[in-house]
PDB file as gemmi writes it, atoms N, CA and C in Angstrom:
CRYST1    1.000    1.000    1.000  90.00  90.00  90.00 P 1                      
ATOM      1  N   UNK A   1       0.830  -1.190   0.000  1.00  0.00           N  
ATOM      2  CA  UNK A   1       0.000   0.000   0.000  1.00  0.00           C  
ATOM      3  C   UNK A   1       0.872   1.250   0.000  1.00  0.00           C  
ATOM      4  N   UNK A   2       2.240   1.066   0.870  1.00  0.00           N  
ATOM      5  CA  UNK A   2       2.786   2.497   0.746  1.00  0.00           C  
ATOM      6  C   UNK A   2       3.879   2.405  -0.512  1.00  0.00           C  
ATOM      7  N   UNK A   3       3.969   1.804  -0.975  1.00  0.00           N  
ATOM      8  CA  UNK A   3       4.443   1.752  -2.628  1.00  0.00           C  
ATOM      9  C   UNK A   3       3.512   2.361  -3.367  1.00  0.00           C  
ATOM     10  N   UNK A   4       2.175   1.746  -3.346  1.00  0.00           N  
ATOM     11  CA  UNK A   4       1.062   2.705  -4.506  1.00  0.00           C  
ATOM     12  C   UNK A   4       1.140   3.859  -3.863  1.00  0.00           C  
ATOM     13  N   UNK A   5       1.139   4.510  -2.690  1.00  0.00           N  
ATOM     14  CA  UNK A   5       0.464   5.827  -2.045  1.00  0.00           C  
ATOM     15  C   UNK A   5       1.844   6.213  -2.973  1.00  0.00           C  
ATOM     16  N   UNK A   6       3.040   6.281  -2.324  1.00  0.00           N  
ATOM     17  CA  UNK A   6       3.980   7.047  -3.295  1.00  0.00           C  
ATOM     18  C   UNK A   6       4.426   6.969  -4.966  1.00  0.00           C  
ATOM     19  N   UNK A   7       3.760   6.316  -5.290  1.00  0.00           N  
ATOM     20  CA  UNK A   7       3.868   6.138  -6.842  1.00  0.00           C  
ATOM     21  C   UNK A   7       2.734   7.323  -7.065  1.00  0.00           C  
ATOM     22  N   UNK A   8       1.349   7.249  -6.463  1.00  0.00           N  
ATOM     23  CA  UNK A   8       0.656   8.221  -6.835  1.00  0.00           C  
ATOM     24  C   UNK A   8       1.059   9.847  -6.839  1.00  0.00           C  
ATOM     25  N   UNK A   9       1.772   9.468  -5.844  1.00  0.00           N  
ATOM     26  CA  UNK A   9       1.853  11.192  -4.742  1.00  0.00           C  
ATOM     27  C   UNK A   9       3.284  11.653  -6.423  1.00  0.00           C  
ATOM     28  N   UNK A  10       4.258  10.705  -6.123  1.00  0.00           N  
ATOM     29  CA  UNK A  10       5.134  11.036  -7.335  1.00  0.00           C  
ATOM     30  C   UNK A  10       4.398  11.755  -8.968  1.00  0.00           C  
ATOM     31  N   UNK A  11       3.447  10.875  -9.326  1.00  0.00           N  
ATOM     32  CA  UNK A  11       2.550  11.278 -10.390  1.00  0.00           C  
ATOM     33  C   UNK A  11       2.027  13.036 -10.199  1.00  0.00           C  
ATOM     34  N   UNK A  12       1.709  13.046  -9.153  1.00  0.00           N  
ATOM     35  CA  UNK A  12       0.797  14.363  -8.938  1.00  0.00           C  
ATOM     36  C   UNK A  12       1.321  15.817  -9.031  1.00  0.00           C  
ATOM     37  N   UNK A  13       1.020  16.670  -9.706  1.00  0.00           N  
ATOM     38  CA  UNK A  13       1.225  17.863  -9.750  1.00  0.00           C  
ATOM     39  C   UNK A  13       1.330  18.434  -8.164  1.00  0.00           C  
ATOM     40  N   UNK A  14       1.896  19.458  -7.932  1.00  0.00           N  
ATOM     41  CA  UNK A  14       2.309  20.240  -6.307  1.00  0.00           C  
ATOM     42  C   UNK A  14       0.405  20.466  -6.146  1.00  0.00           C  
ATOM     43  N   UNK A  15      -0.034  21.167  -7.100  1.00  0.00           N  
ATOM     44  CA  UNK A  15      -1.143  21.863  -6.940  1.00  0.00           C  
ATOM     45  C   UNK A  15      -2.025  20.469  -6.294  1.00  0.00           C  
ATOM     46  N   UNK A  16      -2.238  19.222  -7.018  1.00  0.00           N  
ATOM     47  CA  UNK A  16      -3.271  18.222  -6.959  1.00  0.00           C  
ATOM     48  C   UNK A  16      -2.643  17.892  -5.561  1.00  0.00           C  
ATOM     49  N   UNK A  17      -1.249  17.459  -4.967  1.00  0.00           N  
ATOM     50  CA  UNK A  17      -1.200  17.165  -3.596  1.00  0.00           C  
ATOM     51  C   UNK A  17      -1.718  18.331  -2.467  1.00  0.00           C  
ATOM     52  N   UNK A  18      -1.885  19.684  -2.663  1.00  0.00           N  
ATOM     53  CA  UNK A  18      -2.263  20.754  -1.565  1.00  0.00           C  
ATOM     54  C   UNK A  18      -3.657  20.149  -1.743  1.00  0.00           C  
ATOM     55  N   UNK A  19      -4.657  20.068  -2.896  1.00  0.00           N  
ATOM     56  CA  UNK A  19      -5.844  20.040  -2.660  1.00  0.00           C  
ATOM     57  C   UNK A  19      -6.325  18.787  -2.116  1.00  0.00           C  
ATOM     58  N   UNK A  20      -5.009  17.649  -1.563  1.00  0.00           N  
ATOM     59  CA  UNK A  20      -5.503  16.652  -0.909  1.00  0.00           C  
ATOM     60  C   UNK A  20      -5.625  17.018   1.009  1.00  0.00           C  
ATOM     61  N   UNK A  21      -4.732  18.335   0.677  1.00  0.00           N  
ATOM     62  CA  UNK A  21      -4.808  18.610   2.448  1.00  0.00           C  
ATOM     63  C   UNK A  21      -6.137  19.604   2.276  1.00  0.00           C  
ATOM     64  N   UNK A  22      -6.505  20.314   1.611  1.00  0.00           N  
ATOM     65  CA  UNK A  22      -7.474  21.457   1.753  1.00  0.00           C  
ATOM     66  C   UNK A  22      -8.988  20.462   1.789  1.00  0.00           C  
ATOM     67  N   UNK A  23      -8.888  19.749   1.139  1.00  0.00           N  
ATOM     68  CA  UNK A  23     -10.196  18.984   0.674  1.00  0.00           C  
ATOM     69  C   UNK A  23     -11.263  19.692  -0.291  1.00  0.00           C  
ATOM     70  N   UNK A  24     -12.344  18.823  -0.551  1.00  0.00           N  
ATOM     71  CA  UNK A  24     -13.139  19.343  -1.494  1.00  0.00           C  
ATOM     72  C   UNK A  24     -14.106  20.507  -0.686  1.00  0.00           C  
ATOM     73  N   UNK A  25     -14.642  19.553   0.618  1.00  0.00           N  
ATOM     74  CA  UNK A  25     -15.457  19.866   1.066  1.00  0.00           C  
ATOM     75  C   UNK A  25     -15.073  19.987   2.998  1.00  0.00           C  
ATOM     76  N   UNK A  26     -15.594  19.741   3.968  1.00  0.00           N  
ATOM     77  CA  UNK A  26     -15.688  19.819   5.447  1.00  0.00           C  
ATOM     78  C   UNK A  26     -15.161  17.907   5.830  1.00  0.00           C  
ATOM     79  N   UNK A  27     -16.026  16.980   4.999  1.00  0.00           N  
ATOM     80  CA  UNK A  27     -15.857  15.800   4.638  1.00  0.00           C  
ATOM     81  C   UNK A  27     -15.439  14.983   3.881  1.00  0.00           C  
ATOM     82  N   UNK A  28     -14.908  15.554   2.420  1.00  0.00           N  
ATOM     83  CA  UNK A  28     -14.678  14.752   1.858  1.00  0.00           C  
ATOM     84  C   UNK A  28     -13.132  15.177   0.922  1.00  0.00           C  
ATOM     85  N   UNK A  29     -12.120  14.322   0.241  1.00  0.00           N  
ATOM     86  CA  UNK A  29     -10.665  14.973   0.088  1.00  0.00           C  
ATOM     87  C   UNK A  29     -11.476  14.890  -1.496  1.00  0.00           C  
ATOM     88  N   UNK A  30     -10.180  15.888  -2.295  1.00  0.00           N  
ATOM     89  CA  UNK A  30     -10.655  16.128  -3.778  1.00  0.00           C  
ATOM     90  C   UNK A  30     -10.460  14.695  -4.570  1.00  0.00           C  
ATOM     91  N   UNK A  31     -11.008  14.350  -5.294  1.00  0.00           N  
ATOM     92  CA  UNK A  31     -11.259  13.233  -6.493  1.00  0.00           C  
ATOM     93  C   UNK A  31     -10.103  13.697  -7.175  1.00  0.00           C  
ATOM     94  N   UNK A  32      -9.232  12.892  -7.622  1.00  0.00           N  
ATOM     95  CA  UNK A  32      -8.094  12.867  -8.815  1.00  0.00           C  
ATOM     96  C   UNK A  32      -8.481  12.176 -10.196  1.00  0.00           C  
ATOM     97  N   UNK A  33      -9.117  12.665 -10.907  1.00  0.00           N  
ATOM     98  CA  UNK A  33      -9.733  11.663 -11.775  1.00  0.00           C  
ATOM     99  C   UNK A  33      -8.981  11.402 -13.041  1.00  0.00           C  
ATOM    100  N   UNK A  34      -7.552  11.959 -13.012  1.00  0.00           N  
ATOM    101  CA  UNK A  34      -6.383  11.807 -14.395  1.00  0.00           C  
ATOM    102  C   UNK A  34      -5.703  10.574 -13.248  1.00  0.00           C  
ATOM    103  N   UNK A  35      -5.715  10.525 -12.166  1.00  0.00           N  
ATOM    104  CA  UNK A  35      -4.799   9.215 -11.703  1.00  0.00           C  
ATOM    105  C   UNK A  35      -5.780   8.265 -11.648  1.00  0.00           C  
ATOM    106  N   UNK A  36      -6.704   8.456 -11.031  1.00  0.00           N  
ATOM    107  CA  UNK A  36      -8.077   7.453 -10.790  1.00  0.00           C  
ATOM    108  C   UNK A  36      -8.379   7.422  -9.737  1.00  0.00           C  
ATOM    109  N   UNK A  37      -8.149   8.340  -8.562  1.00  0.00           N  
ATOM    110  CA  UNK A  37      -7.787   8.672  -7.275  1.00  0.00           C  
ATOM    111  C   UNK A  37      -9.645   9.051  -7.016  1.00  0.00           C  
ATOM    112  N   UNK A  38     -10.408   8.091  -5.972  1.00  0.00           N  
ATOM    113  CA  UNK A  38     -11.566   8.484  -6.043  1.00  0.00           C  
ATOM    114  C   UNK A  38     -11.829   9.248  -4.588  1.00  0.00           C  
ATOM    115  N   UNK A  39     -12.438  10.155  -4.752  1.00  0.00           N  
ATOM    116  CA  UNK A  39     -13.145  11.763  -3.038  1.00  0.00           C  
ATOM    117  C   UNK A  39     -13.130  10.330  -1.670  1.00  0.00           C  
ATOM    118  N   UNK A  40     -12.340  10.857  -1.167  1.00  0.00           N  
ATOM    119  CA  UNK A  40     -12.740   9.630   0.343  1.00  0.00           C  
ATOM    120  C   UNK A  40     -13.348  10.631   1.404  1.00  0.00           C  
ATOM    121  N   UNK A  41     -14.156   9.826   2.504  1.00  0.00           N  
ATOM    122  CA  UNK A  41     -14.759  10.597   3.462  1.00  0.00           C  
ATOM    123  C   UNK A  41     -13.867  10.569   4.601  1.00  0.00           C  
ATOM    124  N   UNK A  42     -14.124  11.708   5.074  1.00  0.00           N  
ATOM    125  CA  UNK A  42     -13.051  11.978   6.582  1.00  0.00           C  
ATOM    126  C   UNK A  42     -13.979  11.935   7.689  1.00  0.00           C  
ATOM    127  N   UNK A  43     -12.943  12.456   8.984  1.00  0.00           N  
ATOM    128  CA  UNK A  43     -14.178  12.704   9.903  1.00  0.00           C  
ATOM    129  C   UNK A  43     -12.875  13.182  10.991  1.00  0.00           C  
ATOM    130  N   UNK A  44     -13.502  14.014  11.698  1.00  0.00           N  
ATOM    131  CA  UNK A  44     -12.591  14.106  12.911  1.00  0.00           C  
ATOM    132  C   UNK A  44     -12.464  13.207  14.326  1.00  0.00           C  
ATOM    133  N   UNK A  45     -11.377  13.795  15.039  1.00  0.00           N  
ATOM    134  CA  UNK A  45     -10.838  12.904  16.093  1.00  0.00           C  
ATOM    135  C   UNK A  45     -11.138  12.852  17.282  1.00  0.00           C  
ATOM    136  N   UNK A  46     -10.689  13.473  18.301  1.00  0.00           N  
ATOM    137  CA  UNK A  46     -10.753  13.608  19.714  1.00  0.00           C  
ATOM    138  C   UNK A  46     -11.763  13.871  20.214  1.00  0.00           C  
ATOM    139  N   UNK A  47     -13.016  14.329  19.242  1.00  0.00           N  
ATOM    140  CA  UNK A  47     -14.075  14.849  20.238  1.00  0.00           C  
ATOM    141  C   UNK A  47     -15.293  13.595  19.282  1.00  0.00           C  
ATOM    142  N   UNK A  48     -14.782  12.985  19.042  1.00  0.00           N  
ATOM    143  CA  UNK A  48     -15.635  11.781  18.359  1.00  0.00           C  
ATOM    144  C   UNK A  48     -15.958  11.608  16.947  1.00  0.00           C  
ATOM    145  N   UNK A  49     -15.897  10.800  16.205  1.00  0.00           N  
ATOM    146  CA  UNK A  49     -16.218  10.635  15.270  1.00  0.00           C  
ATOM    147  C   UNK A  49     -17.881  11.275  14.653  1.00  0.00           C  
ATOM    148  N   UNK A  50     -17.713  12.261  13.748  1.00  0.00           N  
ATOM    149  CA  UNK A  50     -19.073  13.005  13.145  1.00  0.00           C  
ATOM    150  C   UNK A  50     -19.317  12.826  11.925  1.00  0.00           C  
ATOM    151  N   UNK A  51     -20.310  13.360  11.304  1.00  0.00           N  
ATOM    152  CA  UNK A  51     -20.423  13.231   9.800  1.00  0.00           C  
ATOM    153  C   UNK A  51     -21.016  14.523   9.328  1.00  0.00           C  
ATOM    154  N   UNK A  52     -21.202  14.801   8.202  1.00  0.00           N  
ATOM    155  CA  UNK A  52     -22.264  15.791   7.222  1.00  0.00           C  
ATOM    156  C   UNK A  52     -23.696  15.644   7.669  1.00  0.00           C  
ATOM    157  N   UNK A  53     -24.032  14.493   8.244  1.00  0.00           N  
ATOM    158  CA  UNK A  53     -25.592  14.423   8.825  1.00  0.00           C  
ATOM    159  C   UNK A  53     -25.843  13.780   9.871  1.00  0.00           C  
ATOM    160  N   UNK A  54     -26.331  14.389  10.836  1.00  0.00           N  
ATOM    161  CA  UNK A  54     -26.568  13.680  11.995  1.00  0.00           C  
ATOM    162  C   UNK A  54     -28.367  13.563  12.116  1.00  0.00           C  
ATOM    163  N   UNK A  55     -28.512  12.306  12.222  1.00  0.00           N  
ATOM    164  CA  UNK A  55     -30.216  12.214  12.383  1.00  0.00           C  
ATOM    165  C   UNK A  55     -30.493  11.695  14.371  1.00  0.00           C  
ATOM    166  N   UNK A  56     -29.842  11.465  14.733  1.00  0.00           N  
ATOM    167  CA  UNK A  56     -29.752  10.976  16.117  1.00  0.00           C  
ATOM    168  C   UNK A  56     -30.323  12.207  17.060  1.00  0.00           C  
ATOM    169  N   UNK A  57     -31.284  11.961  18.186  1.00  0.00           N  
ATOM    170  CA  UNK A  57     -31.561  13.140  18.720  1.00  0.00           C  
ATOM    171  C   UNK A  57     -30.274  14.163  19.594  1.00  0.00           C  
ATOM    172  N   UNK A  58     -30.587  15.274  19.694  1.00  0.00           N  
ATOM    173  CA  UNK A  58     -29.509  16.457  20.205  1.00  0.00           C  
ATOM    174  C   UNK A  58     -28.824  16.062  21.240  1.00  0.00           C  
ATOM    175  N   UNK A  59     -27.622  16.316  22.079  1.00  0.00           N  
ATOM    176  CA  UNK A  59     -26.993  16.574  22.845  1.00  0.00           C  
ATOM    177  C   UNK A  59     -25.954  17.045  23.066  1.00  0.00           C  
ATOM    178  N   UNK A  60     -25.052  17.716  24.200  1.00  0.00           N  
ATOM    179  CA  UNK A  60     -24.336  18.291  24.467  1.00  0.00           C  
ATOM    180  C   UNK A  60     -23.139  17.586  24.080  1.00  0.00           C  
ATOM    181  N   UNK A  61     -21.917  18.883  23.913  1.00  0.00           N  
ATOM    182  CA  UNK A  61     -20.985  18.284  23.347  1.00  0.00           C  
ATOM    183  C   UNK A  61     -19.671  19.471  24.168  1.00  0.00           C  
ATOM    184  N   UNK A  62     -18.878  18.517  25.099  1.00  0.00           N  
ATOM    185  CA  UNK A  62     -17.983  19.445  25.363  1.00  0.00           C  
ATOM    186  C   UNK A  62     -16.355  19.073  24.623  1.00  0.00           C  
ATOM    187  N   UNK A  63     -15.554  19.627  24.913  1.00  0.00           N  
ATOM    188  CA  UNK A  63     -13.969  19.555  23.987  1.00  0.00           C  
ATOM    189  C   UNK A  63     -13.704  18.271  24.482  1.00  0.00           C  
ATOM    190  N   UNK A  64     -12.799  17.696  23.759  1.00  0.00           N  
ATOM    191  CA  UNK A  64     -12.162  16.592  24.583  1.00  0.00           C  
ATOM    192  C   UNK A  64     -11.015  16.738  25.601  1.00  0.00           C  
ATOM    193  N   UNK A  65     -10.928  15.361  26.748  1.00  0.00           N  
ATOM    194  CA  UNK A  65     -10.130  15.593  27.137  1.00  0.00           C  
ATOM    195  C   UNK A  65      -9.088  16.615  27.168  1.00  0.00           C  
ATOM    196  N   UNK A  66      -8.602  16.084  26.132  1.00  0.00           N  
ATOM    197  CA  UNK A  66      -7.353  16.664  25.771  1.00  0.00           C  
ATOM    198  C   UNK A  66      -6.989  18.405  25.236  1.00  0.00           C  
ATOM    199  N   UNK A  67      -7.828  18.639  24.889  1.00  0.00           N  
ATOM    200  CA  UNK A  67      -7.653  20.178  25.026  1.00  0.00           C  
ATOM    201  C   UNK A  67      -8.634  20.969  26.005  1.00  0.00           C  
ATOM    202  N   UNK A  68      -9.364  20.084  27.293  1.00  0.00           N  
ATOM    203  CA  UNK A  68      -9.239  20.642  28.218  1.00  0.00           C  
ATOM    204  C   UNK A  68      -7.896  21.144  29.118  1.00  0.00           C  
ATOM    205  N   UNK A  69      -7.645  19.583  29.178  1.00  0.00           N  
ATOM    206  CA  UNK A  69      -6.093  19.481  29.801  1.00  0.00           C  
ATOM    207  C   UNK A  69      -5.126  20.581  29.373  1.00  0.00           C  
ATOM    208  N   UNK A  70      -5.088  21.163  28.092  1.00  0.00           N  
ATOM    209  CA  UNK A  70      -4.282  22.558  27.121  1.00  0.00           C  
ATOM    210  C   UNK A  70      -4.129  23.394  27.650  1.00  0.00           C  
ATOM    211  N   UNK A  71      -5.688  23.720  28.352  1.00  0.00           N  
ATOM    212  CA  UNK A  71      -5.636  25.129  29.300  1.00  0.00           C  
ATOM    213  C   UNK A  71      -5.261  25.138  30.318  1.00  0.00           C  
ATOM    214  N   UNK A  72      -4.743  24.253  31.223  1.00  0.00           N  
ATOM    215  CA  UNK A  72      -3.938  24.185  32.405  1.00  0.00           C  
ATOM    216  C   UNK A  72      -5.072  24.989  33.238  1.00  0.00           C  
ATOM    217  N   UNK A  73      -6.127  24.993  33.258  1.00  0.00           N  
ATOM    218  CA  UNK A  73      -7.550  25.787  33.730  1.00  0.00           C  
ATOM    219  C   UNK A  73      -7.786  24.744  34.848  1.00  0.00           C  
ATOM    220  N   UNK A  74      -7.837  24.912  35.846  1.00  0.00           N  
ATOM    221  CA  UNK A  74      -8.381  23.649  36.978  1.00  0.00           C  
ATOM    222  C   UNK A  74      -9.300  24.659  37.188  1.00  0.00           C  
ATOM    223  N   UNK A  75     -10.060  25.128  37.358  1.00  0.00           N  
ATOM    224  CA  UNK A  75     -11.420  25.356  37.481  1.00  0.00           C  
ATOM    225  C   UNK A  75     -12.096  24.817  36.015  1.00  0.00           C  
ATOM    226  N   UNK A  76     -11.876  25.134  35.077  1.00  0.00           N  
ATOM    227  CA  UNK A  76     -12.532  24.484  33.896  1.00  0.00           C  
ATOM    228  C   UNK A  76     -12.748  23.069  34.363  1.00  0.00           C  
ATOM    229  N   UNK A  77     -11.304  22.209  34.320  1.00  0.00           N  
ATOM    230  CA  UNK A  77     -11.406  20.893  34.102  1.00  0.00           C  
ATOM    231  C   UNK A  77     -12.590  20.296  35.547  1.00  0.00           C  
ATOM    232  N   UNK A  78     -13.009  21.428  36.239  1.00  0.00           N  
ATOM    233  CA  UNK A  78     -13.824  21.165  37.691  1.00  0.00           C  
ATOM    234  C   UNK A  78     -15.047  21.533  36.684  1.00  0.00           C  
ATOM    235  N   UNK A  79     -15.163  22.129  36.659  1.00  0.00           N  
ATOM    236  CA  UNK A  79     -16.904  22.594  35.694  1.00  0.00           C  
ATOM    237  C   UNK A  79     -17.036  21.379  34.939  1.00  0.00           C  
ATOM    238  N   UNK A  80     -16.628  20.947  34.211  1.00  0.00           N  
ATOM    239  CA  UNK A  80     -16.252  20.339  33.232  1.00  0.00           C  
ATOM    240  C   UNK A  80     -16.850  18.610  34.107  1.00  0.00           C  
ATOM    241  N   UNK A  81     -16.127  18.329  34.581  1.00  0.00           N  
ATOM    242  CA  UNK A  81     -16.540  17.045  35.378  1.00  0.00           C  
ATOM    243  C   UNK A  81     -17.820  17.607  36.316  1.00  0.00           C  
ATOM    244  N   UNK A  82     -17.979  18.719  36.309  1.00  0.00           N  
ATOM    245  CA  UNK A  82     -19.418  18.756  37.245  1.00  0.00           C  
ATOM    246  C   UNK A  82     -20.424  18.236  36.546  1.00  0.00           C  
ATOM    247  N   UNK A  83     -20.349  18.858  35.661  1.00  0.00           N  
ATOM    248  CA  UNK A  83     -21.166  18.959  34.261  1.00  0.00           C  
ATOM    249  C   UNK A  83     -21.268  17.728  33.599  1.00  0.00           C  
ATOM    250  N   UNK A  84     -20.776  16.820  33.755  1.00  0.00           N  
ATOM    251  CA  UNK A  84     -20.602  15.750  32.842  1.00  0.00           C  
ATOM    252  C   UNK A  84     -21.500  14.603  34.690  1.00  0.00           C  
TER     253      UNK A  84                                                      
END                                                                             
């Protein structure tokens, strides 16, 4: 697999590799369609896996861990576990 990834990346114009970091969209990376490179879906990390549509009913959503911990805030990280 990391033989094809760099055979592709080699193929690609500077411009076609930036628009694999920018993406098309919020979710999805740009389509390469002169390599055959097809749009994949993303999603983010630490504060849970999301999508483009959520049908599930509402709830609260605080930062994760981990960039509580950032702010070196001990009253936050106290709210924070109150709250939870």
């Amino acid at each position: 697999m990391s033989k094809k990834v760099d055979d592709l990346l080699d193929q690609m114009t500077l411009s076609e590799q930036v628009s694999l970091l920018a993406g098309r969209n919020m979710w999805n990376t740009v389509p390469n369609e002169r390599l055959g490179v097809e749009k994949m879906r993303v999603s983010d990390g630490p504060g849970g896996v999301r999508g483009s549509k959520f049908d599930g009913p509402a709830s609260m959503n605080v930062p994760c861990g981990t960039a509580i911990a950032a702010t070196w805030d001990l009253e936050l990280v106290r709210s924070v576990g109150e709250l939870l």
